[in-house]
Biopython code that builds the backbone (N, CA, C, O; Angstrom):
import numpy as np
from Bio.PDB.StructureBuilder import StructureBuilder

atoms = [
    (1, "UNK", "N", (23.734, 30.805, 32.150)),
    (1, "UNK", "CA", (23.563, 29.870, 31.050)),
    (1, "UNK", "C", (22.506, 30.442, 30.101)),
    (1, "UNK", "O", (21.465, 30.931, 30.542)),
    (2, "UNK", "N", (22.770, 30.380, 28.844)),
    (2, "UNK", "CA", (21.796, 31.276, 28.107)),
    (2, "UNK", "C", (21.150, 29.971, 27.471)),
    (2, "UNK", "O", (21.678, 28.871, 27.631)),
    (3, "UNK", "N", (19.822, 30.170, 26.641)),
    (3, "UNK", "CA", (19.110, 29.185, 26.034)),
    (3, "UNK", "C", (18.780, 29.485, 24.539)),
    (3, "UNK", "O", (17.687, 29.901, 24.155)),
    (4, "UNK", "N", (19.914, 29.210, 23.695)),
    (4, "UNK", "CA", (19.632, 29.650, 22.090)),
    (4, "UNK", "C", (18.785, 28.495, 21.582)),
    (4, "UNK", "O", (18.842, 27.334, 21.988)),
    (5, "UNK", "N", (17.928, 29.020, 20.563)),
    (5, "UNK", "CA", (17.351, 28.407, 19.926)),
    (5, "UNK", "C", (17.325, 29.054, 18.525)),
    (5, "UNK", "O", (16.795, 30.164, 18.505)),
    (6, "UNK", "N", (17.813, 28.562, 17.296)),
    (6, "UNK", "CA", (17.762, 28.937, 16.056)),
    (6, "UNK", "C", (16.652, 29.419, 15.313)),
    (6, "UNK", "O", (15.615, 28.774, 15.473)),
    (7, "UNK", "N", (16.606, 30.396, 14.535)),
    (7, "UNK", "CA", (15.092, 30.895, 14.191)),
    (7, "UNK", "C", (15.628, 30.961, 12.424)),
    (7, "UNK", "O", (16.801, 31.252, 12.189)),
    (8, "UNK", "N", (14.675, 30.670, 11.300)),
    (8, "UNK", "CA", (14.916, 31.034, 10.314)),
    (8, "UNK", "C", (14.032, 31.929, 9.789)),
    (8, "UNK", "O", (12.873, 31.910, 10.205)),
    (9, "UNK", "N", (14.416, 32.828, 8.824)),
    (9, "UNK", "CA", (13.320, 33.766, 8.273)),
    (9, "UNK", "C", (13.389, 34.026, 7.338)),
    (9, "UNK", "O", (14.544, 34.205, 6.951)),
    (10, "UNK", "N", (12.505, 34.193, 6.525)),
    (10, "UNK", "CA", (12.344, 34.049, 5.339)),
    (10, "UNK", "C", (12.126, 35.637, 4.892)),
    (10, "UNK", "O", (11.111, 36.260, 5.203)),
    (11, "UNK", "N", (13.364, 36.279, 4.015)),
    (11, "UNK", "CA", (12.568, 37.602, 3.652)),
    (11, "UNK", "C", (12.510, 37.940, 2.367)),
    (11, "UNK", "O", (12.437, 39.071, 1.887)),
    (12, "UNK", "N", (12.532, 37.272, 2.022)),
    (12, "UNK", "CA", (12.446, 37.561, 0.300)),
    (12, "UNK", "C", (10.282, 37.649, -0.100)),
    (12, "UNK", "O", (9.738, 38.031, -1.136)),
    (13, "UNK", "N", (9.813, 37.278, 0.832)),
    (13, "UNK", "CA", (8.319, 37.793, 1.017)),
    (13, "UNK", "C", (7.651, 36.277, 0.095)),
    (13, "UNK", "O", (6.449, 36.060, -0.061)),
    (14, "UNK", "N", (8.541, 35.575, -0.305)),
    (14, "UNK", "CA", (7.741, 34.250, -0.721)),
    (14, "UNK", "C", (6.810, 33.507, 0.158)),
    (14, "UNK", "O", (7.151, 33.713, 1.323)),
    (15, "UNK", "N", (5.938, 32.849, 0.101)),
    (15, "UNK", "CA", (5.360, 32.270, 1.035)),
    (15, "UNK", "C", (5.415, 30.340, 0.861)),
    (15, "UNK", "O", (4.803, 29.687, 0.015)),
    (16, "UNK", "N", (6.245, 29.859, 1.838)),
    (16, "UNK", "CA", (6.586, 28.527, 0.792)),
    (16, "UNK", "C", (5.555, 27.590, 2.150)),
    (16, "UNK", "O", (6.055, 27.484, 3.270)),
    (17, "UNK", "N", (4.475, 27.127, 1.929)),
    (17, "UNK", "CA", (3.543, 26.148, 2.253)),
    (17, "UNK", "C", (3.529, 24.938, 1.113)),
    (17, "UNK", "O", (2.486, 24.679, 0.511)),
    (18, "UNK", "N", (4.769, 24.216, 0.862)),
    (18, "UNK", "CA", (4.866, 23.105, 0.255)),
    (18, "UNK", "C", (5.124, 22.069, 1.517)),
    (18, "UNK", "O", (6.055, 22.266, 2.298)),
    (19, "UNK", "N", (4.281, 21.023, 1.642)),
    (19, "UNK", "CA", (4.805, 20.445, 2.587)),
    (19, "UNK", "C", (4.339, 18.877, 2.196)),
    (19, "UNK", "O", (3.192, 18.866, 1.749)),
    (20, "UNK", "N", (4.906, 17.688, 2.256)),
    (20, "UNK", "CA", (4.875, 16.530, 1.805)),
    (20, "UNK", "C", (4.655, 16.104, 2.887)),
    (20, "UNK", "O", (5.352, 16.327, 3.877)),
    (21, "UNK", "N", (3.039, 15.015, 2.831)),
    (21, "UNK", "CA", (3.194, 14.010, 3.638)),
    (21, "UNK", "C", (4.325, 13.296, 4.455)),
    (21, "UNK", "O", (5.226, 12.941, 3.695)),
    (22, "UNK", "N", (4.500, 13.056, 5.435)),
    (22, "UNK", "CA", (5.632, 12.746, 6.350)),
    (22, "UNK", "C", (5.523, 10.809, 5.391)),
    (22, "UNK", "O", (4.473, 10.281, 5.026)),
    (23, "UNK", "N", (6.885, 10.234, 5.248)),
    (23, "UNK", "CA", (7.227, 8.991, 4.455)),
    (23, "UNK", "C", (7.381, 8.174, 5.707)),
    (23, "UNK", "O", (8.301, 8.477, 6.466)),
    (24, "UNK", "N", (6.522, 7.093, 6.034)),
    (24, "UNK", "CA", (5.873, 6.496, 6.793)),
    (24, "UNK", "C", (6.694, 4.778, 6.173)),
    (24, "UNK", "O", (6.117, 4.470, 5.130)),
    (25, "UNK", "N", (7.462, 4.030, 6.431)),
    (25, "UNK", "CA", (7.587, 2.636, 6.105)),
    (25, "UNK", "C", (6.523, 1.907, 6.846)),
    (25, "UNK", "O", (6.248, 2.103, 8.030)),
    (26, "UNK", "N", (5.829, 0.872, 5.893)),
    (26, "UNK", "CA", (4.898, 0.243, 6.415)),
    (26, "UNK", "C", (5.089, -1.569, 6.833)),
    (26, "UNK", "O", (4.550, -2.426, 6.132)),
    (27, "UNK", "N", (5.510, -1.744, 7.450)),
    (27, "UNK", "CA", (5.139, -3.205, 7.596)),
    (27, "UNK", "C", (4.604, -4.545, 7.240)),
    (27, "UNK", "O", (4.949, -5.726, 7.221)),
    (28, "UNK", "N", (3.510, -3.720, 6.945)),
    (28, "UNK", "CA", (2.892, -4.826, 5.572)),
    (28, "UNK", "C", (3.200, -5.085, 4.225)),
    (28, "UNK", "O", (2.838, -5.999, 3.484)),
    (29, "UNK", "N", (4.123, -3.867, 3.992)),
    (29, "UNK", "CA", (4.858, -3.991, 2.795)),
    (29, "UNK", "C", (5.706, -4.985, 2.223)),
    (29, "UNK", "O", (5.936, -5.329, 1.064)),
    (30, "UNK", "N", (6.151, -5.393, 3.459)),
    (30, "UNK", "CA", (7.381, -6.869, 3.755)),
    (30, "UNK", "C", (6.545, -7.864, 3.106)),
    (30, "UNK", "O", (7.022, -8.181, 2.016)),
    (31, "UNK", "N", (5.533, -8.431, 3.374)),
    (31, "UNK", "CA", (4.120, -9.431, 3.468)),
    (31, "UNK", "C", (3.659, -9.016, 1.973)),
    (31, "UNK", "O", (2.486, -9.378, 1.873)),
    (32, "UNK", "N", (3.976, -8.567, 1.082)),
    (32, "UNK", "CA", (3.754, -8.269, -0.391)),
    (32, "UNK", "C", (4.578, -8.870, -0.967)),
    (32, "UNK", "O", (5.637, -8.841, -0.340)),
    (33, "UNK", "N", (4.643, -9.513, -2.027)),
    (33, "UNK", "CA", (5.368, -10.547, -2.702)),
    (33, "UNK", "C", (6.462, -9.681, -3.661)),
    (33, "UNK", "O", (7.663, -9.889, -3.834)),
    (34, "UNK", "N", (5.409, -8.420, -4.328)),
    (34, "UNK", "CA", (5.901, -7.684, -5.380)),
    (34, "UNK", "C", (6.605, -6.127, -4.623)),
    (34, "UNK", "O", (6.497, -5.010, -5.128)),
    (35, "UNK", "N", (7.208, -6.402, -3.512)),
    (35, "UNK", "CA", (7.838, -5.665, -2.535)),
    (35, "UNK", "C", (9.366, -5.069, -2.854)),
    (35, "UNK", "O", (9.875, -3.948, -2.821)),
    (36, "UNK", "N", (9.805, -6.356, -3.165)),
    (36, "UNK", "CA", (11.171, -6.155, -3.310)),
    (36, "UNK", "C", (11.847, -5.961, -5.072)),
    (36, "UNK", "O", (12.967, -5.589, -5.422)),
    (37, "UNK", "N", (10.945, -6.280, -5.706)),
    (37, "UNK", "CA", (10.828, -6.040, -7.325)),
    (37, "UNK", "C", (10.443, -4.257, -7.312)),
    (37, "UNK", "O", (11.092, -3.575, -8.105)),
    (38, "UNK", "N", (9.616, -3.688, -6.603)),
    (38, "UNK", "CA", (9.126, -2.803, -6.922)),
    (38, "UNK", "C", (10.373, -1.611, -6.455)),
    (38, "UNK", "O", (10.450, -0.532, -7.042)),
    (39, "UNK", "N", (11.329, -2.004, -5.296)),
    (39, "UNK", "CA", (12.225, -1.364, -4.881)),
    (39, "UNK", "C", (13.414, -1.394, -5.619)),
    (39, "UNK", "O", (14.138, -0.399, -5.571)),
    (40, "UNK", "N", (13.754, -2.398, -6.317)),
    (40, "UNK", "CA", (14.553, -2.400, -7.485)),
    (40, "UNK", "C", (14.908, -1.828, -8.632)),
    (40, "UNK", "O", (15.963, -1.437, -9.130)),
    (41, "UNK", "N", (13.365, -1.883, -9.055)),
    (41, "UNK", "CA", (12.531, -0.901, -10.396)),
    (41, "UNK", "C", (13.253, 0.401, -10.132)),
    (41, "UNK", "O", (13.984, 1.005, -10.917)),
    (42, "UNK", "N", (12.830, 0.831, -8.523)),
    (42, "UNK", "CA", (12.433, 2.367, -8.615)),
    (42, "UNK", "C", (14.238, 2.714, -8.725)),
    (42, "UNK", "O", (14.860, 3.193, -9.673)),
    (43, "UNK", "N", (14.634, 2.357, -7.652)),
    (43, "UNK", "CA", (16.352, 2.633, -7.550)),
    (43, "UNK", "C", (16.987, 2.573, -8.986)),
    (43, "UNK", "O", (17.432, 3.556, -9.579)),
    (44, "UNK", "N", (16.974, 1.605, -9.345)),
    (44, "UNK", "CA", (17.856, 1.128, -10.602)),
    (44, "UNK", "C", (16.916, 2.016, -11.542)),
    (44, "UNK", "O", (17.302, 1.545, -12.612)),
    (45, "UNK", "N", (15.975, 2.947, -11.899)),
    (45, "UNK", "CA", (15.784, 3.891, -12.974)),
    (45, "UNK", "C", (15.844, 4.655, -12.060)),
    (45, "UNK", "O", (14.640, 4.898, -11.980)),
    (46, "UNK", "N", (16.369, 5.343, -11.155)),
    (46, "UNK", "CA", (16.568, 6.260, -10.466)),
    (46, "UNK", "C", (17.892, 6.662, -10.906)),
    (46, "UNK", "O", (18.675, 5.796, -11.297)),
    (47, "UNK", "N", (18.336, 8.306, -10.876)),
    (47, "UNK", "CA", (19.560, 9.018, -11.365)),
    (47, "UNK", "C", (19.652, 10.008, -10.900)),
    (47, "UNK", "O", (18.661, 10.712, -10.704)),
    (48, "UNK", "N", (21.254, 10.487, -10.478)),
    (48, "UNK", "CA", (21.473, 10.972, -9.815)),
    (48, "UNK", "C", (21.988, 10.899, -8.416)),
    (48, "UNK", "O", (22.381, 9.795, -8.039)),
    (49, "UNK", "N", (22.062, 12.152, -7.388)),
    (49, "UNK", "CA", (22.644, 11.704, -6.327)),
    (49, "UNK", "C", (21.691, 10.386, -5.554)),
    (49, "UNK", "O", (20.725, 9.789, -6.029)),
    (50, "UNK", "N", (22.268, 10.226, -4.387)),
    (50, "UNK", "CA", (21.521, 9.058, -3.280)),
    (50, "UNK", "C", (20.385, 9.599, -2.842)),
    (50, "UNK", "O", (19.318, 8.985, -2.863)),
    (51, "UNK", "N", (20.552, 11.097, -2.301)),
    (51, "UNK", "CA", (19.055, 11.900, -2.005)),
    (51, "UNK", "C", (18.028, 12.083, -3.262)),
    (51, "UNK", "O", (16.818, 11.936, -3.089)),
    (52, "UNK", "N", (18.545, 12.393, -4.456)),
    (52, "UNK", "CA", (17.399, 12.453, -5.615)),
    (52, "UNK", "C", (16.835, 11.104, -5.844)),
    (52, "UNK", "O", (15.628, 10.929, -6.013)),
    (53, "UNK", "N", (18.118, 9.706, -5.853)),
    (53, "UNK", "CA", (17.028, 8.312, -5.727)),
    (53, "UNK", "C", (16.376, 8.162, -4.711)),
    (53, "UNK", "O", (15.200, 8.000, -5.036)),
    (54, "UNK", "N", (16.597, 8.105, -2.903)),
    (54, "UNK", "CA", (16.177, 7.994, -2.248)),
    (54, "UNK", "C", (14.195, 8.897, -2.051)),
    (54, "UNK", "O", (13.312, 8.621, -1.239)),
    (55, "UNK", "N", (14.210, 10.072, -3.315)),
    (55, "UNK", "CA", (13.167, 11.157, -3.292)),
    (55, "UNK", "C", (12.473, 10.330, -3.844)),
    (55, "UNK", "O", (11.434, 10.067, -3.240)),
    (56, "UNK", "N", (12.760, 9.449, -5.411)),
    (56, "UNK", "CA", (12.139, 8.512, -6.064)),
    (56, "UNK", "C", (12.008, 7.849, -5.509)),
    (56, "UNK", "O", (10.797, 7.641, -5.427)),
    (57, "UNK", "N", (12.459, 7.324, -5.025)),
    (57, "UNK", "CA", (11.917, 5.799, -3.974)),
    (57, "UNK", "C", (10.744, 5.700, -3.277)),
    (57, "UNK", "O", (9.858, 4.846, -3.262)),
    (58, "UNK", "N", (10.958, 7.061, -2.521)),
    (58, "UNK", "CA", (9.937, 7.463, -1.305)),
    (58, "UNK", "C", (8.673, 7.526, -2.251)),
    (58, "UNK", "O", (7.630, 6.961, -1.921)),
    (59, "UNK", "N", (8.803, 8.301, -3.562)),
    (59, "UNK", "CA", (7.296, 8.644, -4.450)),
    (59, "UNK", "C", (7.181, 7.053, -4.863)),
    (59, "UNK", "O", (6.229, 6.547, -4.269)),
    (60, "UNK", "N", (7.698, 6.359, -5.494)),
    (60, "UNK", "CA", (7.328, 5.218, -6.311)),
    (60, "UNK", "C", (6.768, 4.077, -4.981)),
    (60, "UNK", "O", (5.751, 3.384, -4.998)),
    (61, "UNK", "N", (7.655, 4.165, -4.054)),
    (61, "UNK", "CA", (6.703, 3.024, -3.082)),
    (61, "UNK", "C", (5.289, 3.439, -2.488)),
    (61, "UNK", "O", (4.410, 2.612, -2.246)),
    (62, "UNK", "N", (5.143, 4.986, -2.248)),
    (62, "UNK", "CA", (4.143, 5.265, -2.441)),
    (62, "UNK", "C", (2.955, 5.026, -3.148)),
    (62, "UNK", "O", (1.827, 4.858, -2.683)),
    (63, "UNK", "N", (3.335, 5.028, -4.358)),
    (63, "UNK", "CA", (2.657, 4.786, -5.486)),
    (63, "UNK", "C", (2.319, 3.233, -5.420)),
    (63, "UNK", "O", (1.233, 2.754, -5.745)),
    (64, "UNK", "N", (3.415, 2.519, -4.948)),
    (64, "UNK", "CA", (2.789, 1.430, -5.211)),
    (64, "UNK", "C", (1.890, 0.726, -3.918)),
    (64, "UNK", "O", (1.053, -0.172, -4.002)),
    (65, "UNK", "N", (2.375, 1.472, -2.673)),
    (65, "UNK", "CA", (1.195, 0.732, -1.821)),
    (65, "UNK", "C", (-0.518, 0.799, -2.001)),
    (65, "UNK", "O", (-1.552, 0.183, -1.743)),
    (66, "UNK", "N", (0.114, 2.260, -2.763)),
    (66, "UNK", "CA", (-1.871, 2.694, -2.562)),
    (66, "UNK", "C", (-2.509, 1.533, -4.031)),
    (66, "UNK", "O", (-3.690, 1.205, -4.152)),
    (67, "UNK", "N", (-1.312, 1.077, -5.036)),
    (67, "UNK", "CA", (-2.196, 0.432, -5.651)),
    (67, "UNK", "C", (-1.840, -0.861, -5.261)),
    (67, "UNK", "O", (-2.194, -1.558, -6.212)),
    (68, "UNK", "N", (-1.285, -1.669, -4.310)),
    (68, "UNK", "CA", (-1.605, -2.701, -3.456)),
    (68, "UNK", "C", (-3.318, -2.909, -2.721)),
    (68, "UNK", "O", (-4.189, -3.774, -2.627)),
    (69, "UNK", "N", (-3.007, -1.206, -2.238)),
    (69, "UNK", "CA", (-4.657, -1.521, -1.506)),
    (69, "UNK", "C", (-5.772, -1.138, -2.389)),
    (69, "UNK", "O", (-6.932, -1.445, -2.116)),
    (70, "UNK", "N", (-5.489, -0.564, -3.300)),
    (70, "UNK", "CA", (-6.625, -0.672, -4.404)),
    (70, "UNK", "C", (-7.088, -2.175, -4.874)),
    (70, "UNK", "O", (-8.306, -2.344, -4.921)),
    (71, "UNK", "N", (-6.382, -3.107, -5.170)),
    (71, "UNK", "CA", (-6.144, -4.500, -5.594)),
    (71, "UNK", "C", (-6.707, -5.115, -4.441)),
    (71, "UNK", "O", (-7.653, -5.873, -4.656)),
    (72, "UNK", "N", (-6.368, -4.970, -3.367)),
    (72, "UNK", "CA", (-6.870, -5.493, -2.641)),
    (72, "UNK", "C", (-8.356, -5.154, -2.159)),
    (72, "UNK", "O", (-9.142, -6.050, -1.849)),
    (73, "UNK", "N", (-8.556, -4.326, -2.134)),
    (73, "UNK", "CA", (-10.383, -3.653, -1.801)),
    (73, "UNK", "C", (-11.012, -4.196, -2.728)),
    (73, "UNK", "O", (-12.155, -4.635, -2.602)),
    (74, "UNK", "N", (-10.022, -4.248, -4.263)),
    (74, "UNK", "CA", (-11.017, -4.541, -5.303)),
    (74, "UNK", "C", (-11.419, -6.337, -5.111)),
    (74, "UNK", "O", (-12.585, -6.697, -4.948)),
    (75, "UNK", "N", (-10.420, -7.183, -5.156)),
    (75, "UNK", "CA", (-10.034, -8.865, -4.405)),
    (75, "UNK", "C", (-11.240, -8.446, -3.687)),
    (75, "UNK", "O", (-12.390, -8.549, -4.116)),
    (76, "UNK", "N", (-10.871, -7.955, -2.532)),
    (76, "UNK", "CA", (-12.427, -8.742, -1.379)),
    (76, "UNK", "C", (-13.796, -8.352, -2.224)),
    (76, "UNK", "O", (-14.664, -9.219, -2.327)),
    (77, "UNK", "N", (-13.939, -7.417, -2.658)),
    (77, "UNK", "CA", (-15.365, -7.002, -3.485)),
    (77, "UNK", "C", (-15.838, -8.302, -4.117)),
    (77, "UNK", "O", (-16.887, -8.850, -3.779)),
    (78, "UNK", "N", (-14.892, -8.839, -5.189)),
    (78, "UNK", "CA", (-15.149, -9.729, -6.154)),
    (78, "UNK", "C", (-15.141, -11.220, -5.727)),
    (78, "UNK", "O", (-15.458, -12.141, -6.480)),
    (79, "UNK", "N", (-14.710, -11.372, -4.330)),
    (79, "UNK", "CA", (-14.603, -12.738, -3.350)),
    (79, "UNK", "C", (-16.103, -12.558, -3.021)),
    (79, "UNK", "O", (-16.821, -13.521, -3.287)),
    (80, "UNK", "N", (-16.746, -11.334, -2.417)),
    (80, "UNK", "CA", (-17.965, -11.481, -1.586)),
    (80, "UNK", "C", (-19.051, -11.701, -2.724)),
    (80, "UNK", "O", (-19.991, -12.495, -2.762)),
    (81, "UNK", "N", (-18.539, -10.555, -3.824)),
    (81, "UNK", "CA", (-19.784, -10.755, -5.395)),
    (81, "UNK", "C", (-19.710, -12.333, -5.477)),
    (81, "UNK", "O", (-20.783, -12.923, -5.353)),
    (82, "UNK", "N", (-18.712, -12.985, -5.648)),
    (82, "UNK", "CA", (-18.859, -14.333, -5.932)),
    (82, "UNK", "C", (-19.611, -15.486, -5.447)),
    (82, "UNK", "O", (-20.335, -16.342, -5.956)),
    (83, "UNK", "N", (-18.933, -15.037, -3.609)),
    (83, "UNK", "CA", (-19.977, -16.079, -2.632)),
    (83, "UNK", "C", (-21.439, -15.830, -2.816)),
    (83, "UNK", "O", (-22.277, -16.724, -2.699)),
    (84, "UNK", "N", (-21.766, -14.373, -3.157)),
    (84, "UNK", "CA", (-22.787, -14.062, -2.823)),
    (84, "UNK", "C", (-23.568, -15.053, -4.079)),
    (84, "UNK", "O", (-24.591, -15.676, -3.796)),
    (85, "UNK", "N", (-23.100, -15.100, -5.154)),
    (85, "UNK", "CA", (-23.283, -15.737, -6.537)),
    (85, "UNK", "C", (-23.695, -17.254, -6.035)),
    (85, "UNK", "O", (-24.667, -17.952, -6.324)),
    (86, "UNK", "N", (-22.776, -17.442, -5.327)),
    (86, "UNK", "CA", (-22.740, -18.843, -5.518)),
    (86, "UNK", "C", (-23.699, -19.867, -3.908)),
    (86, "UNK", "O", (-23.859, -21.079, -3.765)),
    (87, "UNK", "N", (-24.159, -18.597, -2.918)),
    (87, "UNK", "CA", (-24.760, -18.980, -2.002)),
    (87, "UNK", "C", (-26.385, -19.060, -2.732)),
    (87, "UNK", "O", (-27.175, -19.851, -2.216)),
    (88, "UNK", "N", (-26.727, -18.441, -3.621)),
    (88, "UNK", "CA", (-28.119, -18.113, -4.440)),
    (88, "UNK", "C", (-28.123, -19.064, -5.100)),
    (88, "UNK", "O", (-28.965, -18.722, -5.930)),
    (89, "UNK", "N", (-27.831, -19.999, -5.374)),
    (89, "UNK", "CA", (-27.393, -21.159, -6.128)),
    (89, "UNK", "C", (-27.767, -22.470, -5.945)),
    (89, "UNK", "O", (-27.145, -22.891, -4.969)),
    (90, "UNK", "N", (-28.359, -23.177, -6.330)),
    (90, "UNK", "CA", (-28.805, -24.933, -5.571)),
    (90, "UNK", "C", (-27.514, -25.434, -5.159)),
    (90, "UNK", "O", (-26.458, -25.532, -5.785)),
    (91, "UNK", "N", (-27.814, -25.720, -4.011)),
    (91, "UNK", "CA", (-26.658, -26.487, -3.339)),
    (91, "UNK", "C", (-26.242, -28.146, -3.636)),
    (91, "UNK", "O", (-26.988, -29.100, -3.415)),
    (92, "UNK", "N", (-25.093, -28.203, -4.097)),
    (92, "UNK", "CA", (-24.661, -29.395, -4.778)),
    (92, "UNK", "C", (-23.058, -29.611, -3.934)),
    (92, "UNK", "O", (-22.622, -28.740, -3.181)),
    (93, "UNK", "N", (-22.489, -30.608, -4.151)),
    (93, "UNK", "CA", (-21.368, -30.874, -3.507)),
    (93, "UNK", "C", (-20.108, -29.964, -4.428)),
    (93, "UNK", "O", (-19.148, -29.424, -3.878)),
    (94, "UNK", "N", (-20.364, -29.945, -5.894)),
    (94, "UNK", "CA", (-19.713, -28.754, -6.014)),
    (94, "UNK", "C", (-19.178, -27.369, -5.742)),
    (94, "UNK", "O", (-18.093, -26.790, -5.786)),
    (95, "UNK", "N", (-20.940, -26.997, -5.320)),
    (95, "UNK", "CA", (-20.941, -25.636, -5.427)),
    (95, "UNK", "C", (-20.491, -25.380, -3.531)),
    (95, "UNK", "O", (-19.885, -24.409, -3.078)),
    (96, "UNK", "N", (-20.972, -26.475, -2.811)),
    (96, "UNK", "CA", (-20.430, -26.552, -1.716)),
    (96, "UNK", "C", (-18.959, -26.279, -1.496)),
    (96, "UNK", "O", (-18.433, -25.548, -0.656)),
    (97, "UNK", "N", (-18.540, -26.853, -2.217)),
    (97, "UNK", "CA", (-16.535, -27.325, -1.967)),
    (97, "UNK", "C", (-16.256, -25.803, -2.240)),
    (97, "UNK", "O", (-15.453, -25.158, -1.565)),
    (98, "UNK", "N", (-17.287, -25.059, -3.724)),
    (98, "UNK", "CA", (-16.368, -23.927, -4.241)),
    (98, "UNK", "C", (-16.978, -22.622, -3.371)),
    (98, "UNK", "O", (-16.427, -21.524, -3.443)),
    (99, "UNK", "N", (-18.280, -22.870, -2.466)),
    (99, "UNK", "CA", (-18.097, -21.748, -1.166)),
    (99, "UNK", "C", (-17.605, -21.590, 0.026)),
    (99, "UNK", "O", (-17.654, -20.557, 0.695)),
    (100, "UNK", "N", (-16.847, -23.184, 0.485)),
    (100, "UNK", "CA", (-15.879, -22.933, 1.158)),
    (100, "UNK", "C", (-14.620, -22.823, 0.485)),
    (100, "UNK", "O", (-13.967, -22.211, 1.331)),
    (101, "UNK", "N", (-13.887, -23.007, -0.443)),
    (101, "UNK", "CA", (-13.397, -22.491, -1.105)),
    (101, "UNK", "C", (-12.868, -20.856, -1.202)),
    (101, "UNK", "O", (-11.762, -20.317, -1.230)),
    (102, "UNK", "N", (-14.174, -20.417, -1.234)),
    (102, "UNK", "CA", (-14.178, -19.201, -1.133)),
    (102, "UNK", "C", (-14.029, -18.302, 0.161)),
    (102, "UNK", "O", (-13.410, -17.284, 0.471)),
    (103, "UNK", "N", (-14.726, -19.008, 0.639)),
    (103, "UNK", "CA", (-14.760, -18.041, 2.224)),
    (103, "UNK", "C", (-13.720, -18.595, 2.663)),
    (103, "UNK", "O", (-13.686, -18.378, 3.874)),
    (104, "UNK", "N", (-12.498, -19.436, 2.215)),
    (104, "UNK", "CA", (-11.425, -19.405, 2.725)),
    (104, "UNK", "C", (-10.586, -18.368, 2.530)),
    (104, "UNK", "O", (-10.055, -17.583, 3.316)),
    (105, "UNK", "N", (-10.546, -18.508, 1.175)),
    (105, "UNK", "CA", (-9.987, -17.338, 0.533)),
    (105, "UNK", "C", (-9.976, -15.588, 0.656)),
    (105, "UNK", "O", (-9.058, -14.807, 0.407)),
    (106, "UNK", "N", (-11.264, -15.342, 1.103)),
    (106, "UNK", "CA", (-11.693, -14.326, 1.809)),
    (106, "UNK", "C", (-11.551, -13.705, 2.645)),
    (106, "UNK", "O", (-11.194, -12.528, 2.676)),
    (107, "UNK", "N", (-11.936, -14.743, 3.875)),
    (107, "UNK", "CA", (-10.786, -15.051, 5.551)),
    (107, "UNK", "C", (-9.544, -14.663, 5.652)),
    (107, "UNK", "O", (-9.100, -13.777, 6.383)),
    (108, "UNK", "N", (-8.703, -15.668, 4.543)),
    (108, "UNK", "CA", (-7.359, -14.722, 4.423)),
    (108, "UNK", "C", (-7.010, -14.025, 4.081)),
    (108, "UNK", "O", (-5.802, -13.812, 4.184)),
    (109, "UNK", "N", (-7.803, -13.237, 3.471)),
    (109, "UNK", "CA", (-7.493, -11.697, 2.753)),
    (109, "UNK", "C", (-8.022, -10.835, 4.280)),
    (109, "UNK", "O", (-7.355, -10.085, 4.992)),
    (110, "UNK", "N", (-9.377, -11.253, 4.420)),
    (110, "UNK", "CA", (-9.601, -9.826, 5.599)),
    (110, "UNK", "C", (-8.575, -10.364, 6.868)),
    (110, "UNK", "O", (-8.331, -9.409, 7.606)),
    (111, "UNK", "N", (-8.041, -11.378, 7.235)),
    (111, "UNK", "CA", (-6.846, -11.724, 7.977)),
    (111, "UNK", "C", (-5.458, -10.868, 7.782)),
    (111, "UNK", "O", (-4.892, -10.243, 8.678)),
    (112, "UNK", "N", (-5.050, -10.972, 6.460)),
    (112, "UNK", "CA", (-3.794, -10.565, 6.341)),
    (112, "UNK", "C", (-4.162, -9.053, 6.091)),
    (112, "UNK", "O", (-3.130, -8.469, 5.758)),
    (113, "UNK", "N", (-5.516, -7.980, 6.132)),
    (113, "UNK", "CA", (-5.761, -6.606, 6.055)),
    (113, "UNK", "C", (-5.785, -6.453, 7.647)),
    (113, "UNK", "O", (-5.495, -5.343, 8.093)),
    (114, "UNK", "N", (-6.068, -7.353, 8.428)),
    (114, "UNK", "CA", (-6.035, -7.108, 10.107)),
    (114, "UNK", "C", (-4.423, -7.130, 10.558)),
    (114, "UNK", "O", (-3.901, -6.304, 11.308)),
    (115, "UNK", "N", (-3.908, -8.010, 10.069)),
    (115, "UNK", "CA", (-2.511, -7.882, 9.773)),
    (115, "UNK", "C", (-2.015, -6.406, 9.725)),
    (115, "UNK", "O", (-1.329, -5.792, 10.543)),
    (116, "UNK", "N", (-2.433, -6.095, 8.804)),
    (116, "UNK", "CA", (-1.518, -4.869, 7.674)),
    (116, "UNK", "C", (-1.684, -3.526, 8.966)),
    (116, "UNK", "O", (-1.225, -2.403, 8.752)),
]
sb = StructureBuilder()
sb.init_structure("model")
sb.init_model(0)
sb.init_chain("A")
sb.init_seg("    ")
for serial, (resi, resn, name, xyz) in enumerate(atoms, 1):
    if name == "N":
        sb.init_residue(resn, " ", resi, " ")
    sb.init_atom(name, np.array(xyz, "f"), 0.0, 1.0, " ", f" {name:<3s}", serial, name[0])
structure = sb.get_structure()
């Protein structure tokens, strides 16, 4: 019984070290509202064969998770600047309601990033 294994070689002396991040589907992506709009976008201006849209796809959802989590890093920043605003503050039944308020709001953001 012999044991082939295929070898390719390259001799034209190019050296091709192009290599793309491996395309990872994420889970939390589902749990994004602007999920299924953004997959639409990309396909439907996409042209060409199924592999050249499917290439767009892979770049544009890309594109758009990392600015999901940009939005989101930026959200909790401006939740904590706020409480922090509003804990320095004389305490009134207002300002009460609007720091739990807040740290609700907060909660569920670092919730649904424990999620993700």
């Amino acid at each position: 019984m012999f044991d082939h294994c295929p070898l390719l070689l390259n001799t034209s002396g190019e050296i091709f070290l192009k290599r793309s991040p491996k395309f990872k589907f994420e889970a939390w992506w589902l749990m994004e509202e602007t999920y299924e709009k953004a997959i639409k976008e990309s396909w439907e201006l996409g042209t060409g064969t199924v592999v050249k849209k499917l290439e767009r796809l892979q770049t544009d959802l890309m594109a758009w998770a990392s600015m999901i989590k940009i939005g989101r890093e930026g959200l909790k920043a401006r939740l904590i600047k706020h409480l922090d605003m509003l804990t320095a503050k004389e305490r009134n039944d207002n300002v009460m309601a609007e720091i739990i308020d807040t740290k609700v709001h907060l909660n569920m953001k670092i919730d649904k990033d424990e999620m993700y």
